[in-house]
N, C-alpha and C positions, 0 to 999 in steps of 0.2 A: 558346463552345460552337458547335459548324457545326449551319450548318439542313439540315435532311432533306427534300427534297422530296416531294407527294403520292407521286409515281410510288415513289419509292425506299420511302416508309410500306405501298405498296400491293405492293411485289413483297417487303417482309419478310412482309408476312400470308400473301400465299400461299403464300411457301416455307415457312411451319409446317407448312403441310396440303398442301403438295403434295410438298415434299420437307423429310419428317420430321429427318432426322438433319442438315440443311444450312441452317441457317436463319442465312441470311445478315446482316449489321449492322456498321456503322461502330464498327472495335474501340474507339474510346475514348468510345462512345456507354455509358450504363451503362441498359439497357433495362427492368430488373425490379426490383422493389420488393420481392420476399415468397417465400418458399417452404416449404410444409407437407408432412407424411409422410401419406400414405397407405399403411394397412395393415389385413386381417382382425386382427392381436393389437391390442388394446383400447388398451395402454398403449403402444404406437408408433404409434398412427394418429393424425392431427392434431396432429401435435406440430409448432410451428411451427421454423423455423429462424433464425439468427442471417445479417445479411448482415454480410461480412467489409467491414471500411472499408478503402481504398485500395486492392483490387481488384477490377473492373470484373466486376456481374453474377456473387458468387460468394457461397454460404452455407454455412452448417453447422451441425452442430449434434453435441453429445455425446449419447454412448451407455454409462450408467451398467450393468455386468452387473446389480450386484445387485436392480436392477429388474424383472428376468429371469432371476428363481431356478429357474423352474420349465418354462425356454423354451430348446428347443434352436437354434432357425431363426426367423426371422422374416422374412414377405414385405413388401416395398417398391415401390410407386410414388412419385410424385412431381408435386405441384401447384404450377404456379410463377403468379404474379401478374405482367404489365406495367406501366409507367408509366400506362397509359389505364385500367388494372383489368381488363384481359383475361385470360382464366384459361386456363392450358393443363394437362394431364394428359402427365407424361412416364413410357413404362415403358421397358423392355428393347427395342434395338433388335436385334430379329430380323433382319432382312432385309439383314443385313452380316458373317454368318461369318465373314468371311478377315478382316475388320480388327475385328471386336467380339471378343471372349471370352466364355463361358458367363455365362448371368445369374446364375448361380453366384458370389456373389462371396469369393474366396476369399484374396487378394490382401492384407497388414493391413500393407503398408510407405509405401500412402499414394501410392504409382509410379502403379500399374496402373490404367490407364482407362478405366471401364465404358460405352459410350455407348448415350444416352437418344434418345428419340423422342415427339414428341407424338403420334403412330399407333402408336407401343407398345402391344401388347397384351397383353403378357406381363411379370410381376412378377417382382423383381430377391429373390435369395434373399440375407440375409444370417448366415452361420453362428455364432450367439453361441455355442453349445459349441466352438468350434474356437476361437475367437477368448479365451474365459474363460482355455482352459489357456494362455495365455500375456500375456494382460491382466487389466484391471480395467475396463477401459473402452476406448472407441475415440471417434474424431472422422470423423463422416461428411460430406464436401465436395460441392457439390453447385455446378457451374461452366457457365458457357455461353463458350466461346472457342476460339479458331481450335488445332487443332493437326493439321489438314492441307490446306497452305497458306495459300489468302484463306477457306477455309473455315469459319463456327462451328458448333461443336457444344454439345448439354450432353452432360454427364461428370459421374459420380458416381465419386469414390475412398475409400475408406476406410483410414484408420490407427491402430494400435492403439495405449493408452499407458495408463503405468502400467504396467509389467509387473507380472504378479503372482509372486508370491511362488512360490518353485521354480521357475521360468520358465526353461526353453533352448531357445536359438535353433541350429538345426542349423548355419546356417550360421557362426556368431558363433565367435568365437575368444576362451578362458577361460586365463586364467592360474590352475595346480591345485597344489595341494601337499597331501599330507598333514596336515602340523600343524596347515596357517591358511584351508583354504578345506572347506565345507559345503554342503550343497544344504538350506536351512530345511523343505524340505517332505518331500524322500527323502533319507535319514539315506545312504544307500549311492553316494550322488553325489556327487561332488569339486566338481561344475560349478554354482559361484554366479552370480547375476545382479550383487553389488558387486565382482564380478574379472573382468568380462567384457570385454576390449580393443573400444576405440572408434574407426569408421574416420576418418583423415584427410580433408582437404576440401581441390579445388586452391583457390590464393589468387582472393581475389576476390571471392568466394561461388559459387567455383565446383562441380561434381560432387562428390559423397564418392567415395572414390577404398577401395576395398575390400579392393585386394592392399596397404593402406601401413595398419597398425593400430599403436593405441597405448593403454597401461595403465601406472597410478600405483599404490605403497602407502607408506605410510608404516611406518616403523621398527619406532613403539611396539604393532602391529599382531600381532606375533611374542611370542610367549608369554617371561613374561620368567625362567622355568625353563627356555627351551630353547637354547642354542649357536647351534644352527642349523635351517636349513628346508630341505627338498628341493624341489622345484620343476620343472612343466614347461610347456608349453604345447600346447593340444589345443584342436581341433576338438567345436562342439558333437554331431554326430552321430557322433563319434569318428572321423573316415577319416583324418584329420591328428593327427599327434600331433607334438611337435619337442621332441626332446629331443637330451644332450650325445653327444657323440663319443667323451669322457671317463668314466670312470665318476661319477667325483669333483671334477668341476668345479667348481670354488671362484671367485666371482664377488673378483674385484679382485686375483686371483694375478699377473698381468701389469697392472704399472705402464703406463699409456701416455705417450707423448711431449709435450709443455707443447701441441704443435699442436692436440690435442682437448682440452684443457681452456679451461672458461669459466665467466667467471663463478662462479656456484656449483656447480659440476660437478666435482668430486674425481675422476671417474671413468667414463672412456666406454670400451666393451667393444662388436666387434662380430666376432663369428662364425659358421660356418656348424652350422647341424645337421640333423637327418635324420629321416624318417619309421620309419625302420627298425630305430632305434636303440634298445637298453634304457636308456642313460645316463640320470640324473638331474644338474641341476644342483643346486648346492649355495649358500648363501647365508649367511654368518654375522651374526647379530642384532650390533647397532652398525655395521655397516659403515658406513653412513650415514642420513642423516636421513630418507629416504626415496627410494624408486625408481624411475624412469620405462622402461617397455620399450618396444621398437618390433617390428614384425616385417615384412617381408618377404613376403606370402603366393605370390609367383611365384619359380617354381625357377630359378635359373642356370642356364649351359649344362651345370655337373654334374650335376643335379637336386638342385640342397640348396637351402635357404631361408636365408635372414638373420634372425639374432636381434641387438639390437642392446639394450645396458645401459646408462642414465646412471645414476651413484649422485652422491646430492644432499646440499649441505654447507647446515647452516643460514644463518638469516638473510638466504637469497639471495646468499650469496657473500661479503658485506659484514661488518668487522670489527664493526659497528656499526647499530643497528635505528635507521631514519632518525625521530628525535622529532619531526619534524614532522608527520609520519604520510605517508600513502600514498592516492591519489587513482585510484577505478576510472575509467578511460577508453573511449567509447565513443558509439556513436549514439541517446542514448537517447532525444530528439526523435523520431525516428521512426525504425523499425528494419527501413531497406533497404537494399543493396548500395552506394548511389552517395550515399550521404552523406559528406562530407567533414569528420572528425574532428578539432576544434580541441582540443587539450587544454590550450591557454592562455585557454578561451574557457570560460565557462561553464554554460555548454550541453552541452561535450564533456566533462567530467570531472566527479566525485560525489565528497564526501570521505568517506573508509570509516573507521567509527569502532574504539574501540581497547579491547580485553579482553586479561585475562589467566586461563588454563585450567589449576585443578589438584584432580586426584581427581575431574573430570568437573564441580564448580563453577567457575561464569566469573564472575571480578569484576568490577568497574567503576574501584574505588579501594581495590585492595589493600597490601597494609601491604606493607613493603621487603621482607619475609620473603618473602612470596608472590610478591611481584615477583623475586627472584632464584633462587624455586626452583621457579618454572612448569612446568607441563608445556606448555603451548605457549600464544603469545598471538598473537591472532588479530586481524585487520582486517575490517570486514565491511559492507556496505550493502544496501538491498532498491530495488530500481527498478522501479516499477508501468510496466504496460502502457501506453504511449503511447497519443494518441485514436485513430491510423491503424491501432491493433493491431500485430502483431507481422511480421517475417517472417523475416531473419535480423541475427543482433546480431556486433556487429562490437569485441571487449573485450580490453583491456589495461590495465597497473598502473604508475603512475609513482607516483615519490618525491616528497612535496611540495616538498622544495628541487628537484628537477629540473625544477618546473613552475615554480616563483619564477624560477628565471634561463634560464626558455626562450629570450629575448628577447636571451639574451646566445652563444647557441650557433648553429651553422649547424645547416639544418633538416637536415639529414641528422643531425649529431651528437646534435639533441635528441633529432629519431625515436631515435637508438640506444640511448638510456637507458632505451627501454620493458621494463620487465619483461614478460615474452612467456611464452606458453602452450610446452610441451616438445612439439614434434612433430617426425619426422622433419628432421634436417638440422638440425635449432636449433646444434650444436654447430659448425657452419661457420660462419664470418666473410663467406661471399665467396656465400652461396644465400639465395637470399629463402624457400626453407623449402613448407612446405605450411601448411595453417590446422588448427588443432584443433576437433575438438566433442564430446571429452569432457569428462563433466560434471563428474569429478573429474582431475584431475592436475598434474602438476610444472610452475613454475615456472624460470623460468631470467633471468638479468641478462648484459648482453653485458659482455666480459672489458673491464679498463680500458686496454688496449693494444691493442684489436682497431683496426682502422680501418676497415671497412665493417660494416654490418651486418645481421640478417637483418628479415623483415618478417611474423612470424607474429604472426597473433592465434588469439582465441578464438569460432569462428565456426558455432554450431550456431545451428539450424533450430526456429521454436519454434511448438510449439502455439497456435494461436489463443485457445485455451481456456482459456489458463493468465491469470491477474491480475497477475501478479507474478514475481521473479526476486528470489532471495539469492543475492549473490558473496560468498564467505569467503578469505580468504587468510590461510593458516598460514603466517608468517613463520618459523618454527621448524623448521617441516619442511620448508619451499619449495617450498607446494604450494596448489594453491586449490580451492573447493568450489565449484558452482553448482547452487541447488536453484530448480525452478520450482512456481510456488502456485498454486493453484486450491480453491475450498471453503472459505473466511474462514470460521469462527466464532465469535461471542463466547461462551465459555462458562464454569463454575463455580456453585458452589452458590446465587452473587449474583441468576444471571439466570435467568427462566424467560417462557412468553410468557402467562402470566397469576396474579393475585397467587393464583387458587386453587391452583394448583400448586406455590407456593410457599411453602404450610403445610402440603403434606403431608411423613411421616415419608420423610425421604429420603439414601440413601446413594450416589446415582450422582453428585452436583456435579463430580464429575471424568471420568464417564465416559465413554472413547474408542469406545464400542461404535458400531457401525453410520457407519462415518467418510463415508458418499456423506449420509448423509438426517438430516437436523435433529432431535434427541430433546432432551428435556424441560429439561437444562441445558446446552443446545447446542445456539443458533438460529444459523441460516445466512445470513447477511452478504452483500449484493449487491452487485459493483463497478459504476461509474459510470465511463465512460474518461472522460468530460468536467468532470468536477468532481472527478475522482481520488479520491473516498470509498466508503466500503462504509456502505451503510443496510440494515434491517429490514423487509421489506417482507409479515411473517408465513410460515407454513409452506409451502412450495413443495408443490406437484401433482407426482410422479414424470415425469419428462423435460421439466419447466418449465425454461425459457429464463431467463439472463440477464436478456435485453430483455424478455420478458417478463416478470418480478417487477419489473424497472424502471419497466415500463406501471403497477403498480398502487401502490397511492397507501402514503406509508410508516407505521409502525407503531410506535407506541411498546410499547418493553421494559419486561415490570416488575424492577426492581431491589430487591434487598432491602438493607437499611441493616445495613453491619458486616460483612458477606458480603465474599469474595473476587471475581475472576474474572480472565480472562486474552483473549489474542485468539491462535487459533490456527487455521492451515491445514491442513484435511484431519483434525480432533484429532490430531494425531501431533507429538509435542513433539520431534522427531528433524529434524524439519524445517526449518518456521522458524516464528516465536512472537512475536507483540507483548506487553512486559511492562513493568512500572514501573522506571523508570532508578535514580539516585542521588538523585531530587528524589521525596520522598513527601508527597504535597498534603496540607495540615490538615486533620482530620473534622471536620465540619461538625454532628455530633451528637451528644446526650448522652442517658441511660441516664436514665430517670425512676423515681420510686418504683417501679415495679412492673417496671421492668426492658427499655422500652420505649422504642427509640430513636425522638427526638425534637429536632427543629431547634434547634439552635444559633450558627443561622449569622451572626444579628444581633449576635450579642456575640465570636465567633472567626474570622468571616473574615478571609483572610489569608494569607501566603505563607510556607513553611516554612523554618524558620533557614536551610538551608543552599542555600536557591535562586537566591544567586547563583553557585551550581555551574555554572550553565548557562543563568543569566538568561532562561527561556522563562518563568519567573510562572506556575506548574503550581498547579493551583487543582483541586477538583472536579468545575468545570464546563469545564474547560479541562486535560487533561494530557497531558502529554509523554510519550512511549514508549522504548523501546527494541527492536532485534531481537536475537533470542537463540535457542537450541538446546538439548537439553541429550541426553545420553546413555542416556534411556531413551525410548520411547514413551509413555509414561503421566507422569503429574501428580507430581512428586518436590518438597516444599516445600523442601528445602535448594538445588535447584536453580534456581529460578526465583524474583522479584517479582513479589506480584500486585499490581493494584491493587484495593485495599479500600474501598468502597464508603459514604463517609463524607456519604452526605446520608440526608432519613427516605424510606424505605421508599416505591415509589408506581412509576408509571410514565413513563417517560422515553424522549423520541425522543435518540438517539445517532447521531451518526458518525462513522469512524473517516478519517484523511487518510493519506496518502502525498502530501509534497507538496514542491517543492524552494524551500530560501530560500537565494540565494546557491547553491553551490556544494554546501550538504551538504541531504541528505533529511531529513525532520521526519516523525517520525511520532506523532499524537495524536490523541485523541477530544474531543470536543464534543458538549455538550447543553444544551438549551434553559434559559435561567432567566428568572423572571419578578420583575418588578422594581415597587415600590410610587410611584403617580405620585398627587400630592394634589391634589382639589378641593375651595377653599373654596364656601359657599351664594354664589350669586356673581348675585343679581338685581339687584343696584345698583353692581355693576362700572361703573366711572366710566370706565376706559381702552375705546376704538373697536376695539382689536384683535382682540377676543371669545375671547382665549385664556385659559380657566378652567382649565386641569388642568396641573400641572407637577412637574418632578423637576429638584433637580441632579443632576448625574450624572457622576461617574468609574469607570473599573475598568480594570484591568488590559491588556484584549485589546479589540480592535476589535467592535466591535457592530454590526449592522444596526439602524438603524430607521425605523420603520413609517415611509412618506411621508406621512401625516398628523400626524405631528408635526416640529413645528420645533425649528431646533436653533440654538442664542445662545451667544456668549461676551459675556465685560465687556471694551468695549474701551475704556471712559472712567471717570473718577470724578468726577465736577463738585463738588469738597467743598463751594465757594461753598452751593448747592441738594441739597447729598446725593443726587446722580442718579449708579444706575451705568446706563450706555450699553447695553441690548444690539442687537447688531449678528449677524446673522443669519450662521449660516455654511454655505457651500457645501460640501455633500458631494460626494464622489464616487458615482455611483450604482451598484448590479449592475442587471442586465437587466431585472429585473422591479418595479423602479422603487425599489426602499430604500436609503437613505442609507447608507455606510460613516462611522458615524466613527471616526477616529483610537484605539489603543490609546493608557490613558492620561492622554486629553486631556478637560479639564474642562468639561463646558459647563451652562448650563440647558436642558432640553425644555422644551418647550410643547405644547401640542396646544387646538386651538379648542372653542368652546361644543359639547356633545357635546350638549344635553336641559335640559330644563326641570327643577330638580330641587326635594323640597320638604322644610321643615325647616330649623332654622336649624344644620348641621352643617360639620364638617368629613369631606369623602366622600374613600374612598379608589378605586384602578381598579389593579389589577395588570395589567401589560401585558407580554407574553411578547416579550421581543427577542432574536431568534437571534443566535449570535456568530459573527462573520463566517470564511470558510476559511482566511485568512491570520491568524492569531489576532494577532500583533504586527507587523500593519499599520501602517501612517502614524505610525510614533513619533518621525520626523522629519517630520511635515506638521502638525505644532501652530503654531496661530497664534502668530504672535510676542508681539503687545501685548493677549493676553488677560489679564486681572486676576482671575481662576478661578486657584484651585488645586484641586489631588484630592486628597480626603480616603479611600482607599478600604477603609483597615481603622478599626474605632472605637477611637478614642482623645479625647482631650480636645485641644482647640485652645481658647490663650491669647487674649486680645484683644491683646497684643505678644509679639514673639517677645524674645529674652533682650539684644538689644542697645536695643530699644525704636525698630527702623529701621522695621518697618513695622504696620499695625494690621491685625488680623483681623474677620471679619464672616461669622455662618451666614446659611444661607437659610431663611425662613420667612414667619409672618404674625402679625402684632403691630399694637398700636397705636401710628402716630408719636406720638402728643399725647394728654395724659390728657383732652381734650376732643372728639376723636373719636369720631364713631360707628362708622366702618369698619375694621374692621382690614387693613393697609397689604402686601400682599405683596411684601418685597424683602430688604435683608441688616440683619441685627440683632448686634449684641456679641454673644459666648460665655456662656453662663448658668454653673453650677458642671459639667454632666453631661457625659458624651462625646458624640462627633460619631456620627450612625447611617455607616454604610459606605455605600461608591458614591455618597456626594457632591462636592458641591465646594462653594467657598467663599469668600468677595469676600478678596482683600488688596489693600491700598492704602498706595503708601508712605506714610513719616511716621511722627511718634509723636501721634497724638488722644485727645485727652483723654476718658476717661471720659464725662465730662459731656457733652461735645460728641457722641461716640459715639453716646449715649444712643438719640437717635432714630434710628439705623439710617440706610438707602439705599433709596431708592425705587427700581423700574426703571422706567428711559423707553427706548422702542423707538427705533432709530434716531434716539434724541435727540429725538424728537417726540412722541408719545403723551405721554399723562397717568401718574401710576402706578397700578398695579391693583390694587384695595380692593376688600374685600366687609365685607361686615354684621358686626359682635361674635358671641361665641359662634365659639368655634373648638374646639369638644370633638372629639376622634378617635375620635367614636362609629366602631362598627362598619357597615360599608356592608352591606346585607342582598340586593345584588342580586349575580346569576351572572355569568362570564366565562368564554367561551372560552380556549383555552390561545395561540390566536392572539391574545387581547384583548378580543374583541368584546362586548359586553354584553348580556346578555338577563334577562328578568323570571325565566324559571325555566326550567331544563330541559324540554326537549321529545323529544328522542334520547337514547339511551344514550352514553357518553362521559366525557371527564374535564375537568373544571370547574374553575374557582377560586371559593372561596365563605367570604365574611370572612377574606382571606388564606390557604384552608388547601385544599389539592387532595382536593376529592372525588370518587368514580366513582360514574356514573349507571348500572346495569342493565336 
């Protein structure tokens, strides 16, 4: 970091105030910490702002309309905060005409510069009726940096997004037809916002480039009653229109020469046409599997324009869909210009999972039938926001066998196997092309005969705002999708944000209504760039921040038991959708006399038959997801898996991951469980270690815990003295001091003298242990010479297994010797009953006798302690004291809240 001198501290203060709009600063100094709205409307004023990470001194923050139902205009200042806490006031910089524009801001492409002043006197107007009829929302930027020359300024921009619905842009350019295009909003309009051609981008991440546009559709899109379609291309304000020279122009009448054909490209067509012209083009339905157009918007020396046709063959060209699957390629460590894209590297590549789509349902593991008479199957992946946030993404498709034998190709050859985005020029051998950023279009694969070739990606510009990104790639049609997320919900009839809500009579559990603001079964989800999860942080405040529902502390959801529910972005099931894969986790709950779900999880925990589908050990409290879409907006049950809600009834903190293992994305939820740890009356404990309260413990997925408890494996068995050894074992920690252990791996907790306790009982302590992000952590970081096994579903453990190689032993408390006072806490023979779940369990090789057996194993700590004994009388009375969900123990509620009390979660009012 460079040091700033007084002098240099003392001549940026005056230039605030003395010269408003110039306020000078060492560009890679990052000066400001904070920035709020000032405004007269109620609900834009103090709204605080988001600062953008990885650029220096920049915020922002969204602008939802529907919050501003009733508001045409709203006036804007701006208060920014320094590193020292110095607060400045920025309005409209008046006193620069010729290089400011009207405080007016009218501007919604996100270009235009509005510059600020901390002598501003004058308030910045921003037009929300202007802005409505063409979005749903906007992102207002709010920047301090030089853009003219050594000089810095602030600058507010805003950009609009979301279009809305009916939406035309004058200047935009629509691809029209009769048959197949609509205006949703005016029935008398040809011009849709999903036909609107998208500008190319020079390579690089360089400028969009306006006169070189490009537009995709696919086949099955054409009514399948009709031959054909007409078709033209037009200007949104109508002054351009380009149509044929021809009456009857029939797209693929002229074969072209094998020089333009690639890859999957049956068919490249390019022409001139005319503003002047009546002709329509003409299109026969099958031609191909789908379409790519380019156009031209600058005239030749004739005054005509270029229309330019690729028709697209399935599969991407290839006789054969590669079974290895298909790998999306890209920067998605952090998404800037000058990343250097290893796609042998795992960092650079995602593996995008595999569905097949027919009648608008998508399968997972569809029968042969469905597999051979698909209507299209699809590759797909979601890639969360990186910490640095967004800025522009840099994407392309390889073959998983082209990525296995990179190592065997020269780098030029391998770059050439990239499946590439259709923009301008892609059909040349010998042009490195332009970049695309549209969000939907064609696909293309370089010919197997080409020798050079071209270097397009996929390279739009993205919202800061947004949490997420879906890539779809219709191998069918040889085309791909990109949808960007913002507004996580979890919603369905399952969840509401309180249990009284969740007995009233109710028929919205699916309802898409009001898609910006959180309603009754549909709370809104907040992302985390650093820990890559969406948490509950209760009902947001209208223009509440990200970071700000981050600031406030999280919230447990009530769940109702047997209930469905789903994870979706924006409610709109058209988009992208977290739903339950091909692993459906066991219910954990059963139906009592009166109809009333109730725990079952002691006797059926456990993993479902068919979970080594996909060996993640999708549980209740751990399950695995999928991404999915389906073809309507609204909640369709043939369409979608939900996940059903198999524990009782209560409330529950949840979060949801995007998270990378290896090479492919996992996406799951997590929620807290709490797990039973025994203390015997332990006033004559003989062992100096003062550890009275313990659990064996297995399961499935990686656990945190508490740093007050210790954690043991058996790393000896002295059968000589019946001692098993424990030996302390070193966790890994997270930041906030809890132990990770191992998915899996068997150990005993401990935890130390907690309280004087009185009665001759045995006491119970439910202790809530979070499961860790990585769920199937350290499943290769098990001790070697532990003598633990995991027992984690209940079943019966033998005292020998069926060859009689080695001997079995639970954990508990018994008496060694019928002359004993103390009962012995360590491993004893199997009784006739089943093992409880999430234990573990001494084996020891050998075949031991019965007899010998008999007295069990004492534990000695480090081979040195004594073994740990308490008093007779071991009944599993009920414990009659309260705990937090964290653990903690208290005499009795004192707050409202949720408790654990004799094993059973109560809520305090």
């Amino acid at each position: 970091m460079k040091k700033v001198s007084l002098l240099c501290r003392l001549i940026v203060l005056l230039a605030a105030f003395a010269f408003p709009a110039e306020m000078l600063a060492d560009d890679s100094t990052d000066n400001y910490k904070s920035a709020t709205s000032v405004s007269t409307n109620e609900t834009a004023n103090g709204k605080a702002f988001t600062k953008k990470r990885g650029a220096t001194d920049t915020f922002y923050r969204e602008i939802t309309f529907s919050n501003y139902k009733d508001v045409d205009n709203i006036d804007l200042t701006f208060k920014v905060t320094d590193n020292n806490g110095n607060e400045y006031h920025l309005g409209y910089y008046a006193t620069d005409p010729t290089n400011n524009p009207t405080s007016d801001i009218t501007d919604f492409t996100g270009t235009q510069k509005y510059l600020c002043s901390t002598a501003g006197d004058q308030k910045f107007t921003l037009n929300i009726n202007a802005l409505r009829e063409k979005y749903n929302k906007c992102t207002l930027t709010l920047t301090f940096n030089n853009i003219r020359g050594d000089h810095q300024y602030w600058y507010v921009t805003v950009k609009g997004t979301e279009v809305a619905p009916g939406a035309v842009f004058d200047d935009a350019y629509y691809f029209v037809s009769p048959q197949l295009t609509k205006n949703p909003v005016n029935p008398e309009s040809l011009l849709c916002e999903s036909f609107r051609f998208s500008p190319s981008r020079q390579r690089g991440g360089g400028l969009e480039l306006g006169e070189y546009q490009t537009f995709n559709f696919r086949d099955f899109l054409i009514d399948k009653n009709l031959d054909e379609i007409e078709y033209w291309i037009q200007r949104g304000d109508g002054k351009v229109v380009y149509k044929a020279y021809q009456e009857t122009y029939e797209l693929g009448k002229d074969k072209p020469g094998t020089d333009n054909l690639r890859g999957n490209i049956l068919n490249h067509e390019a022409y001139d046409c005319a503003n002047d012209h009546k002709g329509v083009f003409k299109l026969k339905r099958g031609t191909g599997q789908s379409y790519t157009f380019f156009i031209n918007t600058q005239p030749n020396s004739q005054n005509k324009r270029t229309l330019e046709i690729i028709v697209n063959d399935k599969n991407l060209g290839r006789r054969e869909i590669d079974e290895n699957g298909y790998y999306l390629v890209g920067n998605f460590k952090k998404a800037a210009a000058d990343i250097d894209i290893k796609p042998n590297e795992i960092d650079g590549r995602r593996e995008m999972r595999k569905s097949w789509f027919k009648g608008g349902i998508e399968y997972l593991d569809p029968t042969e039938d469905i597999k051979s008479s698909a209507d299209s199957i699809l590759f797909r992946v979601t890639i969360p926001k990186p910490a640095e946030g967004w800025n522009q993404l840099y994407l392309a498709v390889f073959a998983a066998e082209d990525i296995k034998n990179w190592g065997n190709y020269d780098i030029n050859v391998a770059w050439g196997k990239a499946i590439r985005p259709q923009v301008q020029w892609i059909y040349k051998d010998d042009s490195y092309g332009l970049d695309g950023t549209a969000l939907h279009g064609g696909l293309t694969t370089r010919r197997a005969d080409a020798t050079l070739y071209t270097q397009q990606a996929l390279n739009p510009q993205v919202d800061d705002s947004y949490t997420s990104y879906t890539f779809s790639m219709n191998i069918t049609t040889s085309t791909y999708n990109l949808v960007f997320n913002k507004g996580m919900y979890i919603m369905g009839p399952a969840v509401t944000a309180t249990e009284e809500e969740s007995n009233d009579a109710d028929t919205e559990g699916w309802s898409i209504a009001d898609a910006d603001h959180q309603t009754k079964h549909a709370l809104r989800m907040y992302y985390n760039r650093d820990s890559r999860n969406y948490t509950y942080h209760g009902k947001p405040d209208a223009g509440e921040t990200t970071e700000g529902m981050l600031a406030k502390k999280e919230q447990p959801i009530y769940i109702k038991a047997g209930e469905p529910f789903l994870f979706v972005y924006n409610k709109d099931f058209t988009k992208t959708i977290f739903m339950g894969d091909r692993v459906s986790p066991k219910s954990l709950v059963i139906k009592d006399k009166n109809g009333v779900y109730c725990s079952d999880e002691m006797n059926v925990y456990g993993l479902a038959t068919n979970d080594n589908d996909n060996n993640n050990h999708d549980t209740q409290y751990v399950n695995y997801l999928r991404t999915g879409s389906t073809s309507s907006t609204t909640y369709n049950p043939d369409f979608v898996i939900t996940c059903d809600f198999g524990l009782p009834s209560g409330y529950y903190y949840i979060r949801l991951y995007i998270r990378q293992d290896e090479d492919i994305q996992k996406i799951y939820y997590l929620l807290n469980r709490a797990y039973t740890f025994y203390r015997p009356y332990a006033d004559k404990i003989e062992d100096k270690t003062e550890y009275d309260t313990f659990k064996s413990f297995c399961d499935y997925h990686a656990v945190l815990v508490p740093e007050d408890i210790a954690i043991f494996y058996v790393s000896e068995a002295r059968q000589a003295d019946m001692e098993a050894v424990l030996t302390p074992y070193t966790a890994e920690k997270t930041a906030d001091g809890r132990q990770i252990l191992p998915a899996g791996m068997p150990v005993i907790l401990a935890k130390k003298y907690a309280g004087k306790e009185e009665g001759n009982k045995l006491l119970t302590e439910d202790i809530v242990m979070e499961y860790y992000e990585e769920p199937n952590y350290g499943r290769d970081k098990h001790v070697k010479n532990n003598l633990l096994k995991g027992q984690i579903e209940r079943k019966h453990i033998t005292l020998h297994d069926a060859e009689k190689t080695v001997t079995n032993y639970l954990f508990g408390y018994k008496k060694r010797n019928g002359s004993d006072k103390p009962a012995t806490i360590g491993f004893y023979q199997p009784g006739e009953g089943d093992c409880s779940i999430n234990t573990a369990y001494l084996q020891v090789p050998g075949n031991i006798s019965p007899t010998a057996a008999s007295k069990g194993w004492r534990m000695v700590f480090d081979g040195g302690a004594t073994d740990v004994s308490s008093i007779e009388a071991a009944s599993a009375e009920a414990d009659n004291s309260y705990y937090t969900l964290q653990g903690m123990k208290i005499a009795r509620p004192t707050t409202k809240g949720i408790y654990i009390h004799n094993n059973k979660k109560i809520i305090i009012k």
